[in-house]
C-alpha positions in Angstrom: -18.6 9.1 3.9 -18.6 11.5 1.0 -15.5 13.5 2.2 -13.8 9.9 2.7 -14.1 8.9 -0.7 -13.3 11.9 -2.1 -9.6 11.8 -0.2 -9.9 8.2 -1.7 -10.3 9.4 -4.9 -7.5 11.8 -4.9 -5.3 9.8 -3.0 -5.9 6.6 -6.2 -5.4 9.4 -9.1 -2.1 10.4 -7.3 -0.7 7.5 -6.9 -0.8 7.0 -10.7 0.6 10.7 -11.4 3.3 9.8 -8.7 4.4 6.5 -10.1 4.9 7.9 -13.7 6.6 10.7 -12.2 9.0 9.1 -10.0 11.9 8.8 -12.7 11.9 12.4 -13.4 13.4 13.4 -9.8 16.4 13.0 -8.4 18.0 11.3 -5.8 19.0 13.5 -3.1 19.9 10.6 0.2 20.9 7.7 1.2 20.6 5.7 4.6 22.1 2.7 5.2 19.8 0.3 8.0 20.9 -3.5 8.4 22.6 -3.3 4.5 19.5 -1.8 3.2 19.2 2.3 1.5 16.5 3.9 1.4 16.1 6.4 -1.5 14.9 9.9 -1.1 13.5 10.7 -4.7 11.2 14.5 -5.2 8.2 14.5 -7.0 7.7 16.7 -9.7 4.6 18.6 -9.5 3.1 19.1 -12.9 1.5 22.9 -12.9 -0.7 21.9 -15.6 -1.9 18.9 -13.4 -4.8 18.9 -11.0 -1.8 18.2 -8.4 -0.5 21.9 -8.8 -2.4 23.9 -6.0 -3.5 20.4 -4.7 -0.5 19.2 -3.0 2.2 21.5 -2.3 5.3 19.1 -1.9 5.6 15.3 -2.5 8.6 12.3 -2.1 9.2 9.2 -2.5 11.1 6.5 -0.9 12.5 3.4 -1.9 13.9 0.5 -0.4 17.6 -1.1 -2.6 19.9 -3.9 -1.6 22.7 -3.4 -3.6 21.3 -2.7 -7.4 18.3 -4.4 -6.4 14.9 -2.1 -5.6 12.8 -3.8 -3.4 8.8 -4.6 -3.5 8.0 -2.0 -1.6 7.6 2.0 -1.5 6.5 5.1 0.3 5.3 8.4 -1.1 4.6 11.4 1.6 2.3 14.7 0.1 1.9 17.8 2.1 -1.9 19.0 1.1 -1.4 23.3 0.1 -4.7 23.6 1.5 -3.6 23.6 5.2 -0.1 21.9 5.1 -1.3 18.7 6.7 0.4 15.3 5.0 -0.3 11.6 4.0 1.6 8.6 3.6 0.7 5.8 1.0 2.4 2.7 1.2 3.2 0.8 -1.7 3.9 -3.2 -3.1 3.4 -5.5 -5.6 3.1 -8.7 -3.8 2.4 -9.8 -0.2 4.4 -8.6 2.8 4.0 -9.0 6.4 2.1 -5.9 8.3 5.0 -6.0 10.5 7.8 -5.5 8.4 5.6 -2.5 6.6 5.3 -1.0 10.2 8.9 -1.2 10.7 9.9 -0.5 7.1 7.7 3.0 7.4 9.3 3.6 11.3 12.7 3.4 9.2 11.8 5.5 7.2 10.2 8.8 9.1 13.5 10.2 10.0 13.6 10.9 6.6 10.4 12.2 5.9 10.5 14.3 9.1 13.5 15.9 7.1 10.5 17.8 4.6 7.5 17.6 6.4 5.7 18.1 9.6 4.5 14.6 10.7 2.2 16.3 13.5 0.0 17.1 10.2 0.1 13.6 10.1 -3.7 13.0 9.0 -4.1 10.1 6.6 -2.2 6.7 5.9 -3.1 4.9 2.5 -2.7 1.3 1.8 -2.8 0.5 -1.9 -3.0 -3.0 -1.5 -6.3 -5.3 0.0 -5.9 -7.7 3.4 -5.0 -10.9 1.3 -1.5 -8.8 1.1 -1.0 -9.0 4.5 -0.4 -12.5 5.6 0.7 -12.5 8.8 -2.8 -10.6 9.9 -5.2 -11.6 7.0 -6.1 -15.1 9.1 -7.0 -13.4 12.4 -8.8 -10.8 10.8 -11.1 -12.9 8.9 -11.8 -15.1 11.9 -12.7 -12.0 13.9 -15.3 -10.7 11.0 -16.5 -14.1 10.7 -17.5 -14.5 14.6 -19.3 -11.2 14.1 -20.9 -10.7 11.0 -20.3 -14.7 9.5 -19.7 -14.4 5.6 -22.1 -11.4 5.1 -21.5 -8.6 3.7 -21.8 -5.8 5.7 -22.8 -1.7 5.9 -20.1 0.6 5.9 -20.4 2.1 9.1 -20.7 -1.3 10.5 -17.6 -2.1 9.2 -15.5 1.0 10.0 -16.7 -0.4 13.6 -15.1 -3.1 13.4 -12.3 -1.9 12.2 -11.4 0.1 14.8 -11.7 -3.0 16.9 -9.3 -5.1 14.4 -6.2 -6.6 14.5 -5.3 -4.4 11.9 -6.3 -1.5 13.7 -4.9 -2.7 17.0 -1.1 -2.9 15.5 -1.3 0.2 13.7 -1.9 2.2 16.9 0.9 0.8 18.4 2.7 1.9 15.4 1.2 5.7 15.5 2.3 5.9 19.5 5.5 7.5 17.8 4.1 10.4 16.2 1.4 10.5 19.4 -1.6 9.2 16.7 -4.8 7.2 15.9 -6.8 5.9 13.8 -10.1 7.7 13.9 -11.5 6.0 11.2 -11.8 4.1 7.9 -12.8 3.9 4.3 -12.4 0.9 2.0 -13.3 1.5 -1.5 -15.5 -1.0 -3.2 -15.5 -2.9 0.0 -16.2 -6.8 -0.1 -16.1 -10.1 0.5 -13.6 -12.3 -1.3 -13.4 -16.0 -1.4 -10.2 -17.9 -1.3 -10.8 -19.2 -5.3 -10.5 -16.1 -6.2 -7.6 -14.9 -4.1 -5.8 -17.1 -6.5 -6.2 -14.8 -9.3 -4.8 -11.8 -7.2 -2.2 -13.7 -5.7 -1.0 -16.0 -8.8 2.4 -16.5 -7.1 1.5 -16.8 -3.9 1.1 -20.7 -1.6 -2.3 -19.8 -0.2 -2.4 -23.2 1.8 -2.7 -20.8 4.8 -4.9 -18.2 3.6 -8.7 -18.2 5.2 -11.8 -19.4 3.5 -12.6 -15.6 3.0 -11.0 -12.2 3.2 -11.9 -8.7 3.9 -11.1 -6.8 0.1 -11.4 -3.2 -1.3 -8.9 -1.4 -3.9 -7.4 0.3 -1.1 -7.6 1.5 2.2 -7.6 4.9 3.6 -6.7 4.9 7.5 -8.1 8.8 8.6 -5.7 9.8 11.9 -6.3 12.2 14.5 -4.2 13.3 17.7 -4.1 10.5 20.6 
């Protein structure tokens, strides 16, 4: 648990030195799929940062339709220590868990371009379960027949993760690069009620939304070999 959320911790403080980075690189590829580009930008790795000797390379991609940029991101970061990788995805406001999967497939011919996705060892979702609407029902119901509205220990719930909906399409996913998910680690795990998904989701018609939701500040998904 303590190595988890120290990845966790990393992975959070460089997603905000990645984000105010991003403008400083330079656009280096373009691919067109169904009228879409994707954008190949490289990070800049500050040496005075705690990313220099941290990570040793890191990109980002994003999504445009004409001179539009889409809600929705990927960074990739090889780790110096032993050249392994991660993938964080990123996004504003809800999208299906489908079209992530499928935006992210898109996209590794790209990212296989600069890294090794063998070393493949950690996906991070930035966003909570509420952001995923075409799951977010199915996995509520499936906590609720288990554990009803309670909140539960974390191993409990890594448990049941594995055993998710969630989990269940992302190995289906990770059968291209010959990977699972080994485990999980939600930070500040809990329970939240549909009120209050209002005030996450201000924009959002939550008419199909479950009573209750599964929510964290993020979600590390830890990968092994299949």
């Amino acid at each position: 648990m303590r190595k988890n959320l120290l990845i966790l911790f990393v992975l959070l403080a460089s997603i905000c030195y990645l984000q105010i980075n991003a403008k400083k690189t330079v656009t280096n590829y373009d691919r067109n799929i169904q009228d879409t580009i994707i954008v190949k930008h490289k990070n800049f790795i500050d040496k005075s940062s705690f990313e220099f000797g941290f990570y040793s390379k890191s990109y980002s991609y994003f999504w445009i339709v004409g001179k539009d940029t889409l809600d929705f991101s990927i960074s990739a970061c090889e780790y110096e220590r032993d050249k392994s990788m991660s993938i964080k995805i990123f996004h504003k406001n809800p999208i299906n868990l489908e079209t992530v999967l499928k935006n992210t497939k898109n996209c590794l011919p790209l990212i296989k371009q600069d890294f090794n996705t063998e070393k493949l060892n950690y996906l991070y979702f930035t966003n909570s379960f509420i952001y995923y609407p075409d799951i977010v029902t199915k996995l509520s119901n499936e906590y609720e027949e288990k554990f009803g509205q309670k909140r539960i220990k974390y191993e409990k719930l890594n448990n049941f993760m594995l055993n998710s909906i969630f989990n269940r399409k992302l190995n289906i996913f990770l059968q291209l690069e010959n990977k699972k998910v080994s485990s999980y680690s939600i930070e500040k795990f809990n329970l939240i009620d549909k009120e209050s998904m209002k005030y996450q989701l201000p924009n959002s018609e939550l008419k199909d939304y479950p009573t209750f939701s599964i929510n964290g500040m993020g979600t590390v998904v830890n990968l092994s070999q299949k």
